[in-house]
PDB file of N, CA, C and O in Angstrom:
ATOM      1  N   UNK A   1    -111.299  50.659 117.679  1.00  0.00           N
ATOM      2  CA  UNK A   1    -111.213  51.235 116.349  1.00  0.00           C
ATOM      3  C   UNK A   1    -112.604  51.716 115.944  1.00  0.00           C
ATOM      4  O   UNK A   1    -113.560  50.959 116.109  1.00  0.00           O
ATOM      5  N   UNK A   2    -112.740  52.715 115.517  1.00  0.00           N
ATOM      6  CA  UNK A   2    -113.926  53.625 115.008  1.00  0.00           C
ATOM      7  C   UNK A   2    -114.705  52.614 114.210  1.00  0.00           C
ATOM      8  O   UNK A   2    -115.783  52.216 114.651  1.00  0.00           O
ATOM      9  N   UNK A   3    -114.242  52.184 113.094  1.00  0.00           N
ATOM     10  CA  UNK A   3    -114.497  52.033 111.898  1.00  0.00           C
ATOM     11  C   UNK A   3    -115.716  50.131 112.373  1.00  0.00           C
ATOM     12  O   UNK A   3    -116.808  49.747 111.955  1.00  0.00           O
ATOM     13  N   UNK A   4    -114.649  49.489 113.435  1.00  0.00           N
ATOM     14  CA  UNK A   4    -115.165  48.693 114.007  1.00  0.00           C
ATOM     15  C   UNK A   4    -116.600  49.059 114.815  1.00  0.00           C
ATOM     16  O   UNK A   4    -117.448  48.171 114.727  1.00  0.00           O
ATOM     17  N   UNK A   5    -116.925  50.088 115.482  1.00  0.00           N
ATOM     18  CA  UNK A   5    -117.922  50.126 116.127  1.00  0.00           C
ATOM     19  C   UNK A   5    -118.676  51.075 115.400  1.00  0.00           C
ATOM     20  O   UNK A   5    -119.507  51.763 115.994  1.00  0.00           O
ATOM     21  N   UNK A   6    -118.421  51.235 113.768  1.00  0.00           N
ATOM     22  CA  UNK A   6    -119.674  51.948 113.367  1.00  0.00           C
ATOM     23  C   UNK A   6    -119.977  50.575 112.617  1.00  0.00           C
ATOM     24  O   UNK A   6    -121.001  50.086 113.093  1.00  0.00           O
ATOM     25  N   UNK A   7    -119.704  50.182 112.110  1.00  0.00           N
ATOM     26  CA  UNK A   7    -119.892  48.225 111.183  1.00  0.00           C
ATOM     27  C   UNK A   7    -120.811  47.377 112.344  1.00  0.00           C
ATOM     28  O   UNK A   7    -121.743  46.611 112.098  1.00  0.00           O
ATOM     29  N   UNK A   8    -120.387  47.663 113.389  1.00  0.00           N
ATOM     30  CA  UNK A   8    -121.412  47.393 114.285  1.00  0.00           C
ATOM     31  C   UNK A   8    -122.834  47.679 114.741  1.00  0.00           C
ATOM     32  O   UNK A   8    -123.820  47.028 115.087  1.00  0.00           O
ATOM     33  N   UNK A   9    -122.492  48.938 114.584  1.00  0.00           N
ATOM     34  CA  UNK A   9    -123.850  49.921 114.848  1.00  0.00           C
ATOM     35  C   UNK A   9    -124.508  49.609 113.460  1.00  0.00           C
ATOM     36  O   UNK A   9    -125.641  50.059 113.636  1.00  0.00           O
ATOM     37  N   UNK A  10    -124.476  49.084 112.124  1.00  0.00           N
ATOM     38  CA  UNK A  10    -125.302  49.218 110.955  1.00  0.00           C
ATOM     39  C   UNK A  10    -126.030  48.248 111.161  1.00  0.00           C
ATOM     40  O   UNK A  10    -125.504  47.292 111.730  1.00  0.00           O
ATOM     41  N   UNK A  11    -127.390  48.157 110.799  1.00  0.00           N
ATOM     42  CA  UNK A  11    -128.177  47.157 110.487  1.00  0.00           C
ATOM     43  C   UNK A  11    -128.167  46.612 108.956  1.00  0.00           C
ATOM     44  O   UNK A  11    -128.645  47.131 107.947  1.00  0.00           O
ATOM     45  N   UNK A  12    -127.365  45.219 109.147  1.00  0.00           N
ATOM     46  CA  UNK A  12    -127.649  44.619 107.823  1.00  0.00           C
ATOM     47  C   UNK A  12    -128.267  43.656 107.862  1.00  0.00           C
ATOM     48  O   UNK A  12    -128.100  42.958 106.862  1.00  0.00           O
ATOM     49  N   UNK A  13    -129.237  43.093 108.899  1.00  0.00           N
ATOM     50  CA  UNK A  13    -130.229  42.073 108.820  1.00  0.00           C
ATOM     51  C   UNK A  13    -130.958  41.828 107.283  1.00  0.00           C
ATOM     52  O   UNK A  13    -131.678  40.840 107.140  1.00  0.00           O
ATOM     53  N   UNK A  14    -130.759  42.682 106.256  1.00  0.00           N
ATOM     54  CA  UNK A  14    -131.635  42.542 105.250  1.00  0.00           C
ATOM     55  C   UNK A  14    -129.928  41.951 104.357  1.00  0.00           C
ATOM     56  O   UNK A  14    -130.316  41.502 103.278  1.00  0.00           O
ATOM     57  N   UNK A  15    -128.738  41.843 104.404  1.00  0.00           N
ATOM     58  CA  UNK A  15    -127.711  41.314 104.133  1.00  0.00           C
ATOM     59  C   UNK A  15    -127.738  39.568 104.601  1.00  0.00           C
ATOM     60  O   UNK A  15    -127.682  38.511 103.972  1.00  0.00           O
ATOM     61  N   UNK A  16    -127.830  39.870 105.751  1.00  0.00           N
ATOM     62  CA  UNK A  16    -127.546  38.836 106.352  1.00  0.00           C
ATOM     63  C   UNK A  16    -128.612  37.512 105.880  1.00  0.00           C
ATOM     64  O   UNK A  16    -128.306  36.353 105.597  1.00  0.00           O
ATOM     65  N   UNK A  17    -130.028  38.202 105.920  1.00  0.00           N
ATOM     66  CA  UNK A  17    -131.159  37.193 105.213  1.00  0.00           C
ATOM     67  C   UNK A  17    -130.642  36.589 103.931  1.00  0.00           C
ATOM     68  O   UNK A  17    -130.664  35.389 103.655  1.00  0.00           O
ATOM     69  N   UNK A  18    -129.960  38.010 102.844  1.00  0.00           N
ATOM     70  CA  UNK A  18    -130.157  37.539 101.031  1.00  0.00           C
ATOM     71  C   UNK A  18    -128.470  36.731 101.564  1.00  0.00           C
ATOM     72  O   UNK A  18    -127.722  36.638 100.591  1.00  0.00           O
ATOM     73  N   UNK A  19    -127.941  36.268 102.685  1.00  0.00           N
ATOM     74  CA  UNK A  19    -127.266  35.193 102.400  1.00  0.00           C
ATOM     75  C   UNK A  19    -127.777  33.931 103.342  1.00  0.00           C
ATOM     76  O   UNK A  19    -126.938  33.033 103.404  1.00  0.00           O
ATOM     77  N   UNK A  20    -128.649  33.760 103.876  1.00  0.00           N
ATOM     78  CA  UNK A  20    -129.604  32.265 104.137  1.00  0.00           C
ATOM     79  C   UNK A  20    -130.328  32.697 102.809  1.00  0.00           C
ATOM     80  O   UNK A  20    -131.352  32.074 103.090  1.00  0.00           O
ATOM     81  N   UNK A  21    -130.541  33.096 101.943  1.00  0.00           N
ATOM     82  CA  UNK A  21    -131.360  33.270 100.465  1.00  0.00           C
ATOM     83  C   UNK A  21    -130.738  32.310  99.622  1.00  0.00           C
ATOM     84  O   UNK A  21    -131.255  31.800  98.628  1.00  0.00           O
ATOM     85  N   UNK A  22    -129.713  32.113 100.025  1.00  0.00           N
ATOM     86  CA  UNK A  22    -128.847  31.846  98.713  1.00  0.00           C
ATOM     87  C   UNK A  22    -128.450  29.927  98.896  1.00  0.00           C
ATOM     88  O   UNK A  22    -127.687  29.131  98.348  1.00  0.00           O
ATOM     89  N   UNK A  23    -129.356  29.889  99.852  1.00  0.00           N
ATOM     90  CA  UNK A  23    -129.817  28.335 100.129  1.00  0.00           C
ATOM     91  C   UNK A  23    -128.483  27.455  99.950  1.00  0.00           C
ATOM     92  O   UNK A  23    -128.652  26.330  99.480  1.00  0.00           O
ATOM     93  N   UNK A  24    -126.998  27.902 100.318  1.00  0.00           N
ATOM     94  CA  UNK A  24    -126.190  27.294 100.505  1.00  0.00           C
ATOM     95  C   UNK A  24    -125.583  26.757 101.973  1.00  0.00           C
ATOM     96  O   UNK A  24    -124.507  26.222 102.240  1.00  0.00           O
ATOM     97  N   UNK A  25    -126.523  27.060 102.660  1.00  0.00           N
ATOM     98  CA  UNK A  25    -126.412  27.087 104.555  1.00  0.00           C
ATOM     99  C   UNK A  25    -125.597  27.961 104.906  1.00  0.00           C
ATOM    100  O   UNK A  25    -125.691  28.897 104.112  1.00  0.00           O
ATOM    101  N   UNK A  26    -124.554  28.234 105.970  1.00  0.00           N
ATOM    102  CA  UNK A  26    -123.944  28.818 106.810  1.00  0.00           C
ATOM    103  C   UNK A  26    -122.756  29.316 105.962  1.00  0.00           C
ATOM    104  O   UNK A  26    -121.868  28.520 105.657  1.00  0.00           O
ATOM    105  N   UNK A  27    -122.690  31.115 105.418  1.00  0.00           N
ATOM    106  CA  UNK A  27    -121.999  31.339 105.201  1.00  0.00           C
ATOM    107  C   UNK A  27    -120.897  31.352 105.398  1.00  0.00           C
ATOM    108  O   UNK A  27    -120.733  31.518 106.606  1.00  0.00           O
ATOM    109  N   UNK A  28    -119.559  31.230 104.653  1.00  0.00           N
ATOM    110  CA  UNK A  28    -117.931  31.133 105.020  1.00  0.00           C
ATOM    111  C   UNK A  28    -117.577  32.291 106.204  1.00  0.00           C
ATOM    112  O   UNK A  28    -117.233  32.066 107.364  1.00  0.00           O
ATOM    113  N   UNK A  29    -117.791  33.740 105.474  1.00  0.00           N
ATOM    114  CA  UNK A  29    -117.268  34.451 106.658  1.00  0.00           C
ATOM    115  C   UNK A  29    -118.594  35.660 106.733  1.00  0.00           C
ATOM    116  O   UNK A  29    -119.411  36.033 105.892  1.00  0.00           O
ATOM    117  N   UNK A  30    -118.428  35.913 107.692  1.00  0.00           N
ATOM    118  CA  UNK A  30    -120.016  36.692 108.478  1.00  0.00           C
ATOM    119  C   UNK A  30    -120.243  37.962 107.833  1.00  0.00           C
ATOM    120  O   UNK A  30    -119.372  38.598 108.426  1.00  0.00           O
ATOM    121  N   UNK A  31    -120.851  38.916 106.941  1.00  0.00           N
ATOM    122  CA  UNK A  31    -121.578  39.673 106.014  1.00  0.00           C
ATOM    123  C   UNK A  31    -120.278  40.977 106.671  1.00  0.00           C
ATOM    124  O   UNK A  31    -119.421  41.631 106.077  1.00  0.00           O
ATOM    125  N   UNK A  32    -120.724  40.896 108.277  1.00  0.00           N
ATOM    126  CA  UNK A  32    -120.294  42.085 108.874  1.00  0.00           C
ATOM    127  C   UNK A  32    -118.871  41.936 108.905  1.00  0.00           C
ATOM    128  O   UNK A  32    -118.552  42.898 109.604  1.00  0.00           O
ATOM    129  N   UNK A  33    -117.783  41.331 108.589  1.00  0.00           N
ATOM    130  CA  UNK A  33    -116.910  41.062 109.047  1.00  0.00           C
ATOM    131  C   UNK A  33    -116.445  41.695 107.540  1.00  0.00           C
ATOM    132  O   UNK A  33    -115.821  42.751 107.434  1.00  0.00           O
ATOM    133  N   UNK A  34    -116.764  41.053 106.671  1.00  0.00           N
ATOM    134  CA  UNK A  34    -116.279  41.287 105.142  1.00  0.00           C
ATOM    135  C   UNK A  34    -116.784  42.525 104.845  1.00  0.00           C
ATOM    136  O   UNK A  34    -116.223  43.061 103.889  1.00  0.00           O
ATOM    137  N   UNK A  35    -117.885  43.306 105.491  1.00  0.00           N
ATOM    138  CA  UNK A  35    -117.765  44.511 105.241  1.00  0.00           C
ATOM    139  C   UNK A  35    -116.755  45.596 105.775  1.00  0.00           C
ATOM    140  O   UNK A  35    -116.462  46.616 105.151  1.00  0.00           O
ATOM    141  N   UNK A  36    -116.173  45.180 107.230  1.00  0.00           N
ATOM    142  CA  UNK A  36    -114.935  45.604 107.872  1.00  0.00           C
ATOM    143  C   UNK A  36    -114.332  46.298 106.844  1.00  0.00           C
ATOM    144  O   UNK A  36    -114.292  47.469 106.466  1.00  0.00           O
ATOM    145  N   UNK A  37    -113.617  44.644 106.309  1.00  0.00           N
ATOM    146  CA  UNK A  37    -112.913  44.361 105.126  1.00  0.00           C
ATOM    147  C   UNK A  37    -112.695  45.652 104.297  1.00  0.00           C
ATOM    148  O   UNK A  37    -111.752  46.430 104.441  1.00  0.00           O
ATOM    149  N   UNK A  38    -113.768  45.766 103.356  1.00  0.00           N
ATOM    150  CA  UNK A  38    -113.985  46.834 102.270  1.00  0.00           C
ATOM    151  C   UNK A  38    -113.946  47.992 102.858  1.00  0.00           C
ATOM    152  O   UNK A  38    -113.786  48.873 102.014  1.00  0.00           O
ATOM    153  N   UNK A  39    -113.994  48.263 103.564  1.00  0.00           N
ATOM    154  CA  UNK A  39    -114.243  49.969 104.036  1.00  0.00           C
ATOM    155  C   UNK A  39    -112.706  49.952 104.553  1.00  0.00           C
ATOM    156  O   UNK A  39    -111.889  50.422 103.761  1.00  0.00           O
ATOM    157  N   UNK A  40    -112.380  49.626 105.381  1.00  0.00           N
ATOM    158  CA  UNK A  40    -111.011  49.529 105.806  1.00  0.00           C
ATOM    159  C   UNK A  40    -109.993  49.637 104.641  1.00  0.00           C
ATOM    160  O   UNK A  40    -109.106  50.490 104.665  1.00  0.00           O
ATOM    161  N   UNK A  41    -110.107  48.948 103.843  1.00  0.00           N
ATOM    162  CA  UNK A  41    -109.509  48.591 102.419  1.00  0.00           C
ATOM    163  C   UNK A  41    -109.839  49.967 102.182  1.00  0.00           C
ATOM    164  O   UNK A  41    -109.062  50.806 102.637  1.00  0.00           O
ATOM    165  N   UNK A  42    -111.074  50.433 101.414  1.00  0.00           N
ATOM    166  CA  UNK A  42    -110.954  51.344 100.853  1.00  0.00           C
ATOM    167  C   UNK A  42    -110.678  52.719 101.775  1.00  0.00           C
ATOM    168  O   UNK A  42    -110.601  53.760 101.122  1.00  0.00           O
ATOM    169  N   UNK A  43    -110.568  52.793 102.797  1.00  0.00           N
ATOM    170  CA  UNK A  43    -110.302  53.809 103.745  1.00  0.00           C
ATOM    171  C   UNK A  43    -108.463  54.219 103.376  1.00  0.00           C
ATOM    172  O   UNK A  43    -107.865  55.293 103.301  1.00  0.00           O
ATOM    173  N   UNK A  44    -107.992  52.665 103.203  1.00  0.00           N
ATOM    174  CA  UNK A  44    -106.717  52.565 103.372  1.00  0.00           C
ATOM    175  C   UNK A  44    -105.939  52.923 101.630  1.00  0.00           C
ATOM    176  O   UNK A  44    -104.764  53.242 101.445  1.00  0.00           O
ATOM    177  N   UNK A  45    -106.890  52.764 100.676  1.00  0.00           N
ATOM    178  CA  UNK A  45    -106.482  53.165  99.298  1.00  0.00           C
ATOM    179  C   UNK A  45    -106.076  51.780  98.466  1.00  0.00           C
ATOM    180  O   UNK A  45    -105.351  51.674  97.477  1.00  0.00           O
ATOM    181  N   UNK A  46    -106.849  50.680  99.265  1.00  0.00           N
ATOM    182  CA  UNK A  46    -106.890  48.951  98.567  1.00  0.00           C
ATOM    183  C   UNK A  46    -108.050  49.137  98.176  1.00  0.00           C
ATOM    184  O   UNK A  46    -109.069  49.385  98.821  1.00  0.00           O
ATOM    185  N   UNK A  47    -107.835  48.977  96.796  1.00  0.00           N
ATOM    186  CA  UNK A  47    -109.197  48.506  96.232  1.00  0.00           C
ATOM    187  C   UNK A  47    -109.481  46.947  95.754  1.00  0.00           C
ATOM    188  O   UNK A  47    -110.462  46.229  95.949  1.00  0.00           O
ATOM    189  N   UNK A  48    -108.052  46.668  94.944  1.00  0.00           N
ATOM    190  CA  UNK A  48    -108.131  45.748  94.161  1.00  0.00           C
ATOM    191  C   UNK A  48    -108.610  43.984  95.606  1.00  0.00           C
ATOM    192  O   UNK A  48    -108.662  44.057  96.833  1.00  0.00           O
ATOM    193  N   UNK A  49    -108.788  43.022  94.926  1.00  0.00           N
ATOM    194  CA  UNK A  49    -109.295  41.905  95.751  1.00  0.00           C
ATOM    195  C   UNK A  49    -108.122  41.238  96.388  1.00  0.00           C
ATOM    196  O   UNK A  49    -107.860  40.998  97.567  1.00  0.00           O
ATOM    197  N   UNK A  50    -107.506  41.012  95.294  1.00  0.00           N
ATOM    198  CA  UNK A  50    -106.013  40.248  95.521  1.00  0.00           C
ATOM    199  C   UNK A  50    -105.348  41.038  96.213  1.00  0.00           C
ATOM    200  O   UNK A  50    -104.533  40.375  96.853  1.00  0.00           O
ATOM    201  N   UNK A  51    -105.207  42.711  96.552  1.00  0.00           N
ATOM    202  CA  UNK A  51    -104.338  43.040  97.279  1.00  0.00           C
ATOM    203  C   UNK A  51    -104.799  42.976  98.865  1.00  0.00           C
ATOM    204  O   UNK A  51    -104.087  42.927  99.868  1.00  0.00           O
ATOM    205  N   UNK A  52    -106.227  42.993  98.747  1.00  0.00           N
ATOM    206  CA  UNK A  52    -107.365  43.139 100.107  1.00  0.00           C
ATOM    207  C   UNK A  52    -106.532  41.606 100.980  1.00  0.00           C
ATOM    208  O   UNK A  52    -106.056  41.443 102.104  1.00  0.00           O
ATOM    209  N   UNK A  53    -106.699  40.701  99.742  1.00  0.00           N
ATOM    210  CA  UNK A  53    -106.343  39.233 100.691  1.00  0.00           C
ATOM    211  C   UNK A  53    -105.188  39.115 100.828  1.00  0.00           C
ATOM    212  O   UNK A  53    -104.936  37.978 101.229  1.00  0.00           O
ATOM    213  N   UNK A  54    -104.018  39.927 100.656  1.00  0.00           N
ATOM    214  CA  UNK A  54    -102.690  39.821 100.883  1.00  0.00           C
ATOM    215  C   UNK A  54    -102.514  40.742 102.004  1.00  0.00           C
ATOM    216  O   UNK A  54    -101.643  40.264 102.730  1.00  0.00           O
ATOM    217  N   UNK A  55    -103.118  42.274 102.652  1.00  0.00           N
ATOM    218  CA  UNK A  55    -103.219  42.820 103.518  1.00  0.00           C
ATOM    219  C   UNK A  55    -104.006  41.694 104.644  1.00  0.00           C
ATOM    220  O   UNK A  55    -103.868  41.906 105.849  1.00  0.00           O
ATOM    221  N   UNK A  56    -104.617  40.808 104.290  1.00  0.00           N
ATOM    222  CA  UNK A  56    -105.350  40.089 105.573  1.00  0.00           C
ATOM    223  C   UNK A  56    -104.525  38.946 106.166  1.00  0.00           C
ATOM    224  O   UNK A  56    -104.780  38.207 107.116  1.00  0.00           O
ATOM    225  N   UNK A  57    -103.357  39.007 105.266  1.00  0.00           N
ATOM    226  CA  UNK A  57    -102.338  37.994 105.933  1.00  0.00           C
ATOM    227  C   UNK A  57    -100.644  38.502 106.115  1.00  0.00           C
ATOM    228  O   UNK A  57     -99.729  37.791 106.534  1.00  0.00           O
ATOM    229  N   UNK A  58    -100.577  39.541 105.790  1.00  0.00           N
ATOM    230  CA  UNK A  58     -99.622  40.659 106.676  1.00  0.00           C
ATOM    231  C   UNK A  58     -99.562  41.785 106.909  1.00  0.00           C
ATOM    232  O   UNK A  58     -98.443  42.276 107.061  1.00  0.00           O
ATOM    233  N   UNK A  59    -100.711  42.595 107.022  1.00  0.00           N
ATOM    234  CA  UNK A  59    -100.881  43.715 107.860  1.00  0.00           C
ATOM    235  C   UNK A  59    -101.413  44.010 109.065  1.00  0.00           C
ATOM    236  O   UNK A  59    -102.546  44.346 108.721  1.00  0.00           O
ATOM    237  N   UNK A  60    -101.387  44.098 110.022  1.00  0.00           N
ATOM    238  CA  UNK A  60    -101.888  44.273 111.572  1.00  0.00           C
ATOM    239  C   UNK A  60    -103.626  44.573 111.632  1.00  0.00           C
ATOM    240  O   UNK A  60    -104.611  44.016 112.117  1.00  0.00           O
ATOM    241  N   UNK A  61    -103.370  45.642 110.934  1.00  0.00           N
ATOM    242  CA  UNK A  61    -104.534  46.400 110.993  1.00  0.00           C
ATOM    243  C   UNK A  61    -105.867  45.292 110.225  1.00  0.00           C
ATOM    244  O   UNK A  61    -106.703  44.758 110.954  1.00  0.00           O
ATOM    245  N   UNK A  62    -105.872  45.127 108.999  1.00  0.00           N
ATOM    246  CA  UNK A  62    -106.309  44.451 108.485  1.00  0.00           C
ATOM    247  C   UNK A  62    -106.892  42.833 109.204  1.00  0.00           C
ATOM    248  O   UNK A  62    -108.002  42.311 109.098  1.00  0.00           O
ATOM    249  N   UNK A  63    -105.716  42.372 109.901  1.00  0.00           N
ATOM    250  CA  UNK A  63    -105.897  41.258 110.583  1.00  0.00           C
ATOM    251  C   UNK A  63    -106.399  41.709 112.181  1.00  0.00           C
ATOM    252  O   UNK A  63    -106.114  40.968 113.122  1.00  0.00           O
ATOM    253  N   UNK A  64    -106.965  42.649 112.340  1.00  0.00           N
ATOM    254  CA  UNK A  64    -107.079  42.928 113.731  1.00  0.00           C
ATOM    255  C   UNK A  64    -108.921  43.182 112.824  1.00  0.00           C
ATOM    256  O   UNK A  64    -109.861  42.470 113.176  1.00  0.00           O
ATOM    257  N   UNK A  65    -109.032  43.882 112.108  1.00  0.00           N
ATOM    258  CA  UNK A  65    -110.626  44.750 111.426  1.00  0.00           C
ATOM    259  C   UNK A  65    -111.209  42.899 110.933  1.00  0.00           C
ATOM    260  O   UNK A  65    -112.428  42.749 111.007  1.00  0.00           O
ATOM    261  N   UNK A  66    -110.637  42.025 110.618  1.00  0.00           N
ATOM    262  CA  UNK A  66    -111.079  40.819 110.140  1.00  0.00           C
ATOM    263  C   UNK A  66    -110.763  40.023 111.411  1.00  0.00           C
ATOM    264  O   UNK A  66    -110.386  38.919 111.019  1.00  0.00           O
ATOM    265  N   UNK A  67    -110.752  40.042 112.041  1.00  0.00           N
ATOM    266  CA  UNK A  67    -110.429  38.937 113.138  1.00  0.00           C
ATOM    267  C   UNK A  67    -109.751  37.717 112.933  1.00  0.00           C
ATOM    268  O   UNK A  67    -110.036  36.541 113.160  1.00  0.00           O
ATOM    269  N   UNK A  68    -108.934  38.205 112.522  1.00  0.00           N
ATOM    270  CA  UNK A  68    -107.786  36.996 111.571  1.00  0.00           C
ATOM    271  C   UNK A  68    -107.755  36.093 110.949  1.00  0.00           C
ATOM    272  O   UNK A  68    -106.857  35.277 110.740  1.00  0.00           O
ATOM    273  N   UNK A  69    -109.675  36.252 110.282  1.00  0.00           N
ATOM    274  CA  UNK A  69    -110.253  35.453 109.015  1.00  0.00           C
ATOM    275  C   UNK A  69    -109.319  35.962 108.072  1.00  0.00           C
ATOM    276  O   UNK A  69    -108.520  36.898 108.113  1.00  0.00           O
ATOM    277  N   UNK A  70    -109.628  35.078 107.174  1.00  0.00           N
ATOM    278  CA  UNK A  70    -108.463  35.238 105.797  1.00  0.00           C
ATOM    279  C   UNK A  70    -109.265  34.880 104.307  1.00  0.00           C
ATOM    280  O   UNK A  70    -108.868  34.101 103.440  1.00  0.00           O
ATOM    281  N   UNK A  71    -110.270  35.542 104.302  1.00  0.00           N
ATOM    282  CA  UNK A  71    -110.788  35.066 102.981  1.00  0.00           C
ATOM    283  C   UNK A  71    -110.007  35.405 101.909  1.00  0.00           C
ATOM    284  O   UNK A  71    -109.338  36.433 102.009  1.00  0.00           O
ATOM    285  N   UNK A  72    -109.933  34.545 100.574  1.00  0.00           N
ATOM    286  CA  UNK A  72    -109.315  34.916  99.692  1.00  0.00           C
ATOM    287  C   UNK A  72    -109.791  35.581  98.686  1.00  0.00           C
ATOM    288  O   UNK A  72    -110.967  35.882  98.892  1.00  0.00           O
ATOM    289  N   UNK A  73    -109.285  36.040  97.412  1.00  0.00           N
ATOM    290  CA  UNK A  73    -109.115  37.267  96.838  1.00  0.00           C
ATOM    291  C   UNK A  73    -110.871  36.406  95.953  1.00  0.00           C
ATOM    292  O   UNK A  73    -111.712  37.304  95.920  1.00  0.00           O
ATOM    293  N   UNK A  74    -111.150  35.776  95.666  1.00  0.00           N
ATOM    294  CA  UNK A  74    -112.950  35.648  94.966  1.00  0.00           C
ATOM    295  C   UNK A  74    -113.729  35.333  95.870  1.00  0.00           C
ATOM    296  O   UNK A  74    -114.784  34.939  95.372  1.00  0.00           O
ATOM    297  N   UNK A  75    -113.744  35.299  97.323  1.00  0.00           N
ATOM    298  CA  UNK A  75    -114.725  35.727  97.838  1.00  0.00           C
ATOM    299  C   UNK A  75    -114.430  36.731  98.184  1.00  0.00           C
ATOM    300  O   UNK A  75    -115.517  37.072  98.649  1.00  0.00           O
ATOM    301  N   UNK A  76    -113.471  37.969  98.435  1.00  0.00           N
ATOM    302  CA  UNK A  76    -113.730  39.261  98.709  1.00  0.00           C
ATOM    303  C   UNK A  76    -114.849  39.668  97.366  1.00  0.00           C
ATOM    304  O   UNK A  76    -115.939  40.228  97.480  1.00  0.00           O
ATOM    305  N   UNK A  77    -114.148  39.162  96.031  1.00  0.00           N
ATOM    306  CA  UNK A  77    -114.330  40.071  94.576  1.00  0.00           C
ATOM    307  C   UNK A  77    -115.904  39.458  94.677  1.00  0.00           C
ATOM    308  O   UNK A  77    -116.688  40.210  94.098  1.00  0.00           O
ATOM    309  N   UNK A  78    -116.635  38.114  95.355  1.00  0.00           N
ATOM    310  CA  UNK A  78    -117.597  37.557  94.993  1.00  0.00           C
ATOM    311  C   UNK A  78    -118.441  38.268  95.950  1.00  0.00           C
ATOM    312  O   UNK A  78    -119.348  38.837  95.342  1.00  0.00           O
ATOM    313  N   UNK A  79    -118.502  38.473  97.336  1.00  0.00           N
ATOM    314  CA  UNK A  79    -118.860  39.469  98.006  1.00  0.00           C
ATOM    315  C   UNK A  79    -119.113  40.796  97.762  1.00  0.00           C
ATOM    316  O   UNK A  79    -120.090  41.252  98.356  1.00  0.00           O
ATOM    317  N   UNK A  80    -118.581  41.436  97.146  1.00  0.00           N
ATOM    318  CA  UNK A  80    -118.438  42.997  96.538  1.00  0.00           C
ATOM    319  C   UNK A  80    -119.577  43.204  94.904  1.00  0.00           C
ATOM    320  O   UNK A  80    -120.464  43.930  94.453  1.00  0.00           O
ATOM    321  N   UNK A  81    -118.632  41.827  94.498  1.00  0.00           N
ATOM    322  CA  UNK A  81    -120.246  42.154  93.475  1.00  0.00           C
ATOM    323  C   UNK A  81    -121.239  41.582  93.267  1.00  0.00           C
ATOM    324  O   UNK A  81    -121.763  41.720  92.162  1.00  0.00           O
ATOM    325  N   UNK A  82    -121.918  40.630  94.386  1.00  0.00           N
ATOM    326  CA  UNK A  82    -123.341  40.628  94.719  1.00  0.00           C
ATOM    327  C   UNK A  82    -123.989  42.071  95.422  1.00  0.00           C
ATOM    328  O   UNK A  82    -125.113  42.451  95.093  1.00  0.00           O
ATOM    329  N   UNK A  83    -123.441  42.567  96.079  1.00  0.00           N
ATOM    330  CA  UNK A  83    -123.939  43.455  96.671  1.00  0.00           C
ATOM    331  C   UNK A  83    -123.682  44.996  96.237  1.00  0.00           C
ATOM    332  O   UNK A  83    -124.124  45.941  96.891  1.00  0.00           O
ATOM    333  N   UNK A  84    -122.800  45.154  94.882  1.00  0.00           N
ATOM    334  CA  UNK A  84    -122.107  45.754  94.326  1.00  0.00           C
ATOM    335  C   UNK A  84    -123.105  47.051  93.537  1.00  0.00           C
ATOM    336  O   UNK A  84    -122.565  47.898  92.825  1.00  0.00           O
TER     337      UNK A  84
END
C-alpha cells in the first residue's frame, strides 16, 4: 500500500522524541502507526475519532494500515490534538 511506504519514508524522529518528552515511558501505540491512521482516515472521508476507532475494528483496510492495533476513539482525538 502506497500510503504505507510513504509514512515510512517520513522522518518523525522530532515526533517520536516530544513523546519520550512527555515523561510517561513507552508510548501505547507507535507515532508512525497512528499517523497511518489519520491520513488513511482522512484519505477515506473519516474524520470524526469515534468513527476512526470503529473502522479499526471492522474494516480491512484500516486494520491492515494499523496493524490490528485498536486504539480507541481519545487517543486517536488525544493524538491529533497534541500535534494538531
Amino acid at each position: 500500500m502506497l500510503l504505507n511506504e510513504l509514512v515510512n519514508e517520513l522522518d518523525i524522529e522530532e515526533l517520536i522524541q516530544e513523546y519520550h518528552q512527555e515523561g510517561k515511558g513507552r508510548p501505547a501505540y507507535h507515532p508512525q502507526m497512528m499517523l497511518k491512521v489519520l491520513f488513511y482516515g482522512y484519505m477515506n472521508q473519516v474524520f470524526s475519532s469515534r468513527k476512526l476507532a470503529n473502522k479499526l475494528r471492522s474494516d480491512i483496510g484500516f486494520m491492515y494500515i494499523s496493524g490490528k492495533n485498536k486504539p480507541d476513539f481519545r487517543t486517536i482525538n488525544m493524538f491529533r490534538r497534541k500535534r494538531g
